[in-house]
C-alpha positions in Angstrom: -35.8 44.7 -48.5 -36.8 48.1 -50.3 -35.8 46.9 -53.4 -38.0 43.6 -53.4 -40.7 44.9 -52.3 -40.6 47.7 -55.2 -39.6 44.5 -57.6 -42.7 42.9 -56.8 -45.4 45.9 -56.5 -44.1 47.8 -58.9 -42.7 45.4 -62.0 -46.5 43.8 -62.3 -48.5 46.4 -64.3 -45.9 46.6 -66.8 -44.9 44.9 -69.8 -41.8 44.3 -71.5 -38.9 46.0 -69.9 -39.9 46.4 -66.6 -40.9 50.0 -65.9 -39.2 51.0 -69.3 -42.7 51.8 -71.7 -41.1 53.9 -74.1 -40.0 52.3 -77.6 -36.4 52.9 -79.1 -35.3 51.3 -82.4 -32.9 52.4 -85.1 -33.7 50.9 -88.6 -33.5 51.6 -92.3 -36.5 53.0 -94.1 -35.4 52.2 -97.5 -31.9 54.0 -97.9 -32.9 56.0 -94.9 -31.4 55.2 -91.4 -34.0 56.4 -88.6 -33.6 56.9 -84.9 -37.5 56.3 -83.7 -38.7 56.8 -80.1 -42.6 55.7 -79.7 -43.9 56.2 -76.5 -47.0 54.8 -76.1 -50.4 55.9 -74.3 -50.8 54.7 -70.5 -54.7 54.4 -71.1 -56.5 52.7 -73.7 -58.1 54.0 -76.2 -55.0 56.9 -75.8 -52.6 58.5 -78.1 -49.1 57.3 -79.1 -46.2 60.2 -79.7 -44.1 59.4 -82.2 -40.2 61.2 -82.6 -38.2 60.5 -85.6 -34.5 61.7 -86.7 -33.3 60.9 -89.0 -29.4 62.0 -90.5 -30.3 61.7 -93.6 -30.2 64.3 -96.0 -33.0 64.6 -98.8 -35.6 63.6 -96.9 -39.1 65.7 -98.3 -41.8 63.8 -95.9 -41.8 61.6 -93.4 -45.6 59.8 -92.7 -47.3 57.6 -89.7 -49.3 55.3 -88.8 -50.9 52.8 -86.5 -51.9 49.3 -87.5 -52.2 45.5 -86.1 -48.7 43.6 -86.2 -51.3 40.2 -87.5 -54.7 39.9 -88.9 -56.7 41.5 -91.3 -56.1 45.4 -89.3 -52.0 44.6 -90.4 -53.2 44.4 -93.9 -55.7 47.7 -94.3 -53.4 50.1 -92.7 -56.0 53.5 -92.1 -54.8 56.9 -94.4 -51.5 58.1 -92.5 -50.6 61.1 -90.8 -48.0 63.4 -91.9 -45.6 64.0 -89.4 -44.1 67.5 -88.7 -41.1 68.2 -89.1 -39.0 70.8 -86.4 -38.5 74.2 -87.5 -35.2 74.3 -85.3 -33.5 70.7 -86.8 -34.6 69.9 -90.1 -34.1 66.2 -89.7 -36.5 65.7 -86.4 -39.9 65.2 -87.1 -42.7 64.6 -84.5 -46.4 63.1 -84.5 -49.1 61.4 -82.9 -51.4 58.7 -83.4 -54.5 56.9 -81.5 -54.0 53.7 -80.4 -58.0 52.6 -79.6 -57.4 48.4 -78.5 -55.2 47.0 -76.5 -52.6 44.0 -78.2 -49.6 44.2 -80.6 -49.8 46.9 -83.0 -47.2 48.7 -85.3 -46.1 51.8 -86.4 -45.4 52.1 -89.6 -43.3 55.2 -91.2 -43.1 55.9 -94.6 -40.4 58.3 -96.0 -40.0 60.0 -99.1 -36.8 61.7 -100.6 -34.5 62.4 -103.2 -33.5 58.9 -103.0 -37.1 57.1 -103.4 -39.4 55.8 -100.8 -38.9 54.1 -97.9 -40.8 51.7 -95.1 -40.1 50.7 -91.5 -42.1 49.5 -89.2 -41.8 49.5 -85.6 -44.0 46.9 -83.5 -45.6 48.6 -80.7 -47.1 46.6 -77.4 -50.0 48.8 -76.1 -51.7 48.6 -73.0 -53.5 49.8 -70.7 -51.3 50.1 -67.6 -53.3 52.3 -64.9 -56.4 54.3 -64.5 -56.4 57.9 -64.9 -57.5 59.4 -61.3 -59.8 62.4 -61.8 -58.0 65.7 -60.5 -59.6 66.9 -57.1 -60.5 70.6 -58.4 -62.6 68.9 -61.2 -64.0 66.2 -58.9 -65.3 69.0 -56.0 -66.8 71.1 -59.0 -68.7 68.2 -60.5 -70.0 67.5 -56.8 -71.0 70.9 -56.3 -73.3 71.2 -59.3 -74.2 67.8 -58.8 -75.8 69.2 -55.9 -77.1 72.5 -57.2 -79.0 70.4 -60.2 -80.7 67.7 -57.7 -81.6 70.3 -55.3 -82.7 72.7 -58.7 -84.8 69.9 -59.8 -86.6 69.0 -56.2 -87.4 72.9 -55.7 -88.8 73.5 -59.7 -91.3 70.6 -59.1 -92.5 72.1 -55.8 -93.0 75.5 -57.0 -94.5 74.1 -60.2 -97.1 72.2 -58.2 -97.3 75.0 -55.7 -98.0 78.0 -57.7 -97.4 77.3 -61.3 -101.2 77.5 -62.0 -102.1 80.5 -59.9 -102.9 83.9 -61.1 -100.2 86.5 -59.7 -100.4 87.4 -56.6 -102.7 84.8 -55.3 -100.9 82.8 -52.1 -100.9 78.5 -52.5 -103.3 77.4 -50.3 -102.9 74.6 -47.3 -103.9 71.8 -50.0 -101.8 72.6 -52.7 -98.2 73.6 -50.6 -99.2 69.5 -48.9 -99.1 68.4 -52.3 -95.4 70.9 -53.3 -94.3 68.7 -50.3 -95.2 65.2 -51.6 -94.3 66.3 -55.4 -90.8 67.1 -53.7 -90.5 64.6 -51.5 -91.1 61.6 -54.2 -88.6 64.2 -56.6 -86.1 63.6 -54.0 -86.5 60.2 -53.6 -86.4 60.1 -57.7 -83.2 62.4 -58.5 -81.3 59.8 -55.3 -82.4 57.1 -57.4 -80.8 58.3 -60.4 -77.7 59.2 -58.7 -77.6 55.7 -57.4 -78.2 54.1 -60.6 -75.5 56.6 -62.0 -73.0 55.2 -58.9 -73.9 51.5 -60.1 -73.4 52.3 -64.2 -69.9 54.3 -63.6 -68.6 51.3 -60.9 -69.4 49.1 -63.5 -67.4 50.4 -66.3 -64.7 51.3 -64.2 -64.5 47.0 -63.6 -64.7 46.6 -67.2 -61.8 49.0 -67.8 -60.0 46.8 -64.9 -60.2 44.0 -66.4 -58.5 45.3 -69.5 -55.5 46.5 -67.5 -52.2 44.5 -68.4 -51.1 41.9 -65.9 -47.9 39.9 -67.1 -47.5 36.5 -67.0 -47.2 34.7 -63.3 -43.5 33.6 -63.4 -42.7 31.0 -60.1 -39.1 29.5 -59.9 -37.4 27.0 -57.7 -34.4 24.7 -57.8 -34.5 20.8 -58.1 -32.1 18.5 -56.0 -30.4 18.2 -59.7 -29.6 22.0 -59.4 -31.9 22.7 -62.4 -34.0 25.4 -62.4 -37.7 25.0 -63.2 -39.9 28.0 -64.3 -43.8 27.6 -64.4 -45.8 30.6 -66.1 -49.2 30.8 -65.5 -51.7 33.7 -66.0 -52.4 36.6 -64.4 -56.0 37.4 -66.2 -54.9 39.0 -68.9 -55.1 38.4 -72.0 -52.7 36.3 -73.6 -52.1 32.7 -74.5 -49.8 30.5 -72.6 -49.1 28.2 -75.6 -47.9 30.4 -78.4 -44.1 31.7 -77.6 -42.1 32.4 -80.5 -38.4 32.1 -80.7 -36.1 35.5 -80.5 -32.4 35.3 -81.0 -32.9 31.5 -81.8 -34.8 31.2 -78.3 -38.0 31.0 -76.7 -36.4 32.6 -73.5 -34.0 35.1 -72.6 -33.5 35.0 -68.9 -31.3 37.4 -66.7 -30.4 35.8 -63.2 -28.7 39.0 -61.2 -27.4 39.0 -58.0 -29.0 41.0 -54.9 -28.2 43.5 -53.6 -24.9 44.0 -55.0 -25.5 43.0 -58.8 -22.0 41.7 -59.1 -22.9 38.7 -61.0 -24.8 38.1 -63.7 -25.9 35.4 -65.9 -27.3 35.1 -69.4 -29.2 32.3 -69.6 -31.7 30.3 -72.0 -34.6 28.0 -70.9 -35.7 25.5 -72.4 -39.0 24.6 -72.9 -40.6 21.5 -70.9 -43.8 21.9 -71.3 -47.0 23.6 -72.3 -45.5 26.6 -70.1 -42.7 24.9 -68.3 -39.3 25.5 -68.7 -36.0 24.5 -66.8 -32.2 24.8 -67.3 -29.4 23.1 -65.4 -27.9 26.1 -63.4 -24.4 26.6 -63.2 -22.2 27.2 -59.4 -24.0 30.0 -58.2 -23.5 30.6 -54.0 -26.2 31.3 -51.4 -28.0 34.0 -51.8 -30.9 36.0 -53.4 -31.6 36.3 -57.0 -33.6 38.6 -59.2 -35.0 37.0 -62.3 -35.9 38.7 -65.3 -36.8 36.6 -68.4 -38.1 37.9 -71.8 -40.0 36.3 -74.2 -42.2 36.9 -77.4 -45.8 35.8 -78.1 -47.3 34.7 -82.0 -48.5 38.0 -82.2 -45.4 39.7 -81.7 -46.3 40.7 -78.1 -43.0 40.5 -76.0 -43.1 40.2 -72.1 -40.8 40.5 -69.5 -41.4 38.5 -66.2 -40.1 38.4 -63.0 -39.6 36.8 -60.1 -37.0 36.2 -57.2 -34.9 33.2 -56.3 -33.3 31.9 -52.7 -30.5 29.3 -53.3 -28.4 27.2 -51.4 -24.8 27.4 -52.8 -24.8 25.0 -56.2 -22.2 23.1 -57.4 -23.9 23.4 -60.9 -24.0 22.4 -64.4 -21.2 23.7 -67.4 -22.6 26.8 -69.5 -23.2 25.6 -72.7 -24.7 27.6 -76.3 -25.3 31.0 -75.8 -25.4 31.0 -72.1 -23.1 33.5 -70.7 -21.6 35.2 -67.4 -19.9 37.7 -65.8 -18.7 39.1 -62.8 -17.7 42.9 -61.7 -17.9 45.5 -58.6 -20.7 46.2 -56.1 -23.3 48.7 -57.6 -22.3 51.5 -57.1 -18.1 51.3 -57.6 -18.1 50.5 -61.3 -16.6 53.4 -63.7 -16.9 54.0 -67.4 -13.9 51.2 -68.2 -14.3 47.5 -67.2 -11.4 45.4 -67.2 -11.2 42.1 -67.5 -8.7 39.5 -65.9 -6.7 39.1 -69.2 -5.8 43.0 -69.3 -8.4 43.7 -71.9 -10.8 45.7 -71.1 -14.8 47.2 -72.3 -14.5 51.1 -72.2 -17.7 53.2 -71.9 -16.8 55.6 -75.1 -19.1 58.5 -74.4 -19.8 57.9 -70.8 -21.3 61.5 -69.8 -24.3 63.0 -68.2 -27.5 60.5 -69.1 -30.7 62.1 -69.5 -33.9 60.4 -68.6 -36.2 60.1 -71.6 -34.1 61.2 -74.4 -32.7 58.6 -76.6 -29.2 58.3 -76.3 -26.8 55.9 -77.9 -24.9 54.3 -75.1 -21.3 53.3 -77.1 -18.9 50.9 -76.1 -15.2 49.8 -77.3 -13.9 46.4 -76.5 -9.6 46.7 -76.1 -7.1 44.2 -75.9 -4.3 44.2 -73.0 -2.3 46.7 -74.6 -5.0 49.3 -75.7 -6.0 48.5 -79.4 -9.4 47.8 -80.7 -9.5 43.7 -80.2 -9.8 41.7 -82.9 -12.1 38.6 -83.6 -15.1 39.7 -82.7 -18.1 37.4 -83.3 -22.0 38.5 -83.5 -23.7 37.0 -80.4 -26.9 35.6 -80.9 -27.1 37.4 -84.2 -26.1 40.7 -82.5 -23.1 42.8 -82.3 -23.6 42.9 -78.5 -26.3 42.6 -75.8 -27.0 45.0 -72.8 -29.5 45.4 -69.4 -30.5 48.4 -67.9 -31.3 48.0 -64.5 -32.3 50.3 -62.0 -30.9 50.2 -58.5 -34.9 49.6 -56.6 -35.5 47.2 -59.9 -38.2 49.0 -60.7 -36.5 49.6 -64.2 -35.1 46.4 -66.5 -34.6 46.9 -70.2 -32.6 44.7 -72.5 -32.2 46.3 -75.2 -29.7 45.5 -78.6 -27.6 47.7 -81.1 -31.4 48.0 -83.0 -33.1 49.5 -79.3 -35.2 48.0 -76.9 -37.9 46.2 -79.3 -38.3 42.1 -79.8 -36.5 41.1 -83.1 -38.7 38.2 -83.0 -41.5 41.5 -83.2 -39.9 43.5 -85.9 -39.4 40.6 -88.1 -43.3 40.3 -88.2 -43.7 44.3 -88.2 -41.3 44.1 -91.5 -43.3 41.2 -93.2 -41.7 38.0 -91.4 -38.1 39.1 -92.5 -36.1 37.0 -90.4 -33.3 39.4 -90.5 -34.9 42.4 -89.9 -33.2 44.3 -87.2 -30.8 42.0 -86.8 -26.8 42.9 -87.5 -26.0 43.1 -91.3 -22.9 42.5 -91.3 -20.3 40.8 -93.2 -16.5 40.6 -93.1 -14.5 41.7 -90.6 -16.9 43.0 -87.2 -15.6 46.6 -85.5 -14.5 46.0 -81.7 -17.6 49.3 -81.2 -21.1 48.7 -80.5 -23.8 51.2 -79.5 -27.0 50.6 -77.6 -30.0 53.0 -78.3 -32.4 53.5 -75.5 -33.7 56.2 -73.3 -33.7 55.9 -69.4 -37.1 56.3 -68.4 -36.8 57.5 -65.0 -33.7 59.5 -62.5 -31.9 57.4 -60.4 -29.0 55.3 -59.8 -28.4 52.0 -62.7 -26.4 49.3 -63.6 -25.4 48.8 -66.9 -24.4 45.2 -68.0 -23.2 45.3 -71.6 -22.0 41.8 -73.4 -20.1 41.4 -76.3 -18.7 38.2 -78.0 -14.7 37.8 -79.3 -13.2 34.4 -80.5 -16.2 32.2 -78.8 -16.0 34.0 -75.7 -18.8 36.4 -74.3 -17.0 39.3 -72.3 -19.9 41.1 -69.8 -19.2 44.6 -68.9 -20.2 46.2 -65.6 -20.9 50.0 -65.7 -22.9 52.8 -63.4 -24.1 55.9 -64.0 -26.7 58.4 -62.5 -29.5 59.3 -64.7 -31.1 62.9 -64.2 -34.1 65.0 -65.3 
């Protein structure tokens, strides 16, 4: 199956949010709300470019920059940049900064304005994900005077040895063009052995840099005769510790279970940890079938990860959800519009469903109604979020789960923000709005499914919505 196959090639050299690099969060700096899209360098060392917005009036400077989320390199930030602001829309500004490691790192903005200063910081995974191919023009250039320079060097020591002592116009004798020839041919054998050793050098830093190159997490599922579920990570290479998972939204593991190929069921689901990287979770009735599994988790150092992996199941009589663990079914892909209606009569409407962009941030709204067409009332934070929602594209090379704060770990921007536990998190007190909005920019055209969850009087309501994204 197409979209398997491009699950499993294509998900691996990525981190969290499965093809979906590009940070989105919307935050206070002080008194100032900011919209901030980091999108971070493919290559390491590389640079990051940073976009801010903010709708704020008053604000005189915004300022950058890059620094460890732990450690003493969180602590010594470097002298910032000052990001520029547009000359079309005063309240855009734009930057860039060098990322030079690999790891969790931040980016810290700094605002100042009529109303005082302000601080956010936004926690930034880099990696390296891929090797920059040298372009073909520049390659067959380089091998041409390559050429012209070991050839250069082979004829200067002949001509040296042949007639560099000789007055002019005196011919090189039988002795001395036998000796150009042995100069030359020892030259040769010289200038191949410095290409070689060249060969050797470069092949060895390019293993260096591969070794650097991100590889998730191994994530391998199956299902006991007790229909629980039992996930064993293991590592890929990489970098990271097996032992160190923090909790986000009150848990060490956020896990998606989606059906294929249709995607009309979905579950929400949280893991429990059995082990030094074992976890399992009494499934609920699920029928036969294949399942994509995309589970998200967040290291000590504030380095989230999503991993995935693919399930085959006998129909399963299953276990009660329980806590946070949610469901939902809807439509094939494909046949879902920008209203979802649930069996009651109430229904999740898609408030600015329009024409989605890839890579521009876009705030993705939603309204949940009651049966006769109000905004519904009791409406409950779920996991100490207005709402939750998962971007996925139709091949799966795309899965984002991103909140009404973007697509960054809370777990990470509580550490980014000084180990505020509510950083990021809803702020809310009183009586909740039936509206929620989700920002996030779609990093790549093509077909996706949209699953958007939001919780009223105890009871998680999941959403199904499509939409094309173009350039």
């Amino acid at each position: 199956m197409r979209s398997l196959l491009a699950l499993i090639t294509l998900a691996l050299p990525l981190w969290a949010h499965v093809g979906s690099p590009d940070i989105f969060h919307e935050g206070q700096a002080g008194p100032y709300p900011m919209f901030v899209t980091v999108r971070p360098p493919s290559v390491i060392p590389g640079i990051a470019e940073i976009e801010i917005r903010t709708p704020a009036a008053g604000v005189t400077s915004v300022k950058i920059v890059p620094l460890r989320m732990v450690g003493p390199g969180s602590q010594f930030p470097p002298v910032p940049d000052e990001a520029i602001r547009s000359k079309t829309d005063a309240q855009f500004f734009t930057g860039s900064l060098w990322i030079m490691t690999s790891g969790s790192w931040q980016v810290r903005v700094m605002v100042e304005g009529d109303k005082g200063p302000g601080m956010l910081s936004i926690p930034v995974p880099a990696v390296a994900s891929r090797t920059l191919g040298m372009q073909w023009g520049l390659g067959a250039g380089l091998i041409v005077l390559g050429l012209i320079l070991s050839v250069g060097a082979v004829s200067i020591v002949g001509a040296a040895v042949r007639e560099g002592t000789l007055e002019p116009g005196v011919e090189a004798g039988p002795l001395r063009r036998s000796n150009a020839r042995i100069r030359m041919s020892v030259t040769a054998v010289a200038v191949v052995g410095v290409l070689w050793a060249s060969n050797q050098w470069w092949s060895a830093e390019a293993a260096n840099y591969e070794r650097i190159l991100y590889k998730p997490l191994d994530m391998s599922a199956q299902v006991a005769a007790d229909d629980t579920l039992q996930l064993q990570l293991s590592s890929a290479g990489w970098f990271q510790r097996l032992d160190d998972l923090i909790a986000d939204h009150g848990h060490l593991m956020h896990l998606y279970v989606i059906a294929l190929p249709s995607m009309n069921q979905v579950w929400h689901l949280h893991p429990e940890l059995s082990g030094t990287s074992d976890f399992t979770h009494k499934l609920p009735a699920m029928k036969a079938g294949k399942y994509a599994l995309y589970a998200d988790i967040v290291h000590a150092n504030g380095f989230p990860e999503t991993l995935v992996s693919t399930l085959d199941i006998k129909e399963l009589k299953g276990h009660p959800l329980e806590g946070d663990d949610a469901t939902g079914s809807g439509p094939a892909f494909g046949s879902a519009g920008p209203s979802f209606q649930f069996a009651d009569g109430a229904k999740l409407v898609w408030t600015n469903a329009g024409a989605v962009k890839i890579k521009q941030i876009t705030r993705f709204e939603f309204r949940l109604e009651d049966a006769a067409g109000i905004p519904a009332e009791g409406m409950e934070l779920y996991m100490g979020m207005q709402g939750h929602a998962a971007f996925v594209r139709d091949d799966h090379t795309v899965f984002a789960h991103v909140h009404p704060t973007g697509s960054v770990a809370m777990a990470a921007v509580a550490i980014a923000n000084k180990n505020d536990p509510h950083a990021g998190h809803t702020m809310l007190s009183g009586k909740l709005p039936a509206t929620v909005g989700f920002p996030y920019g779609v990093p790549r055209p093509g077909k996706y499914r949209l699953f958007v969850q939001m919780k009223q009087q105890g009871k998680v309501r999941t959403g199904f919505f499509d939409f094309d994204a173009t350039e």
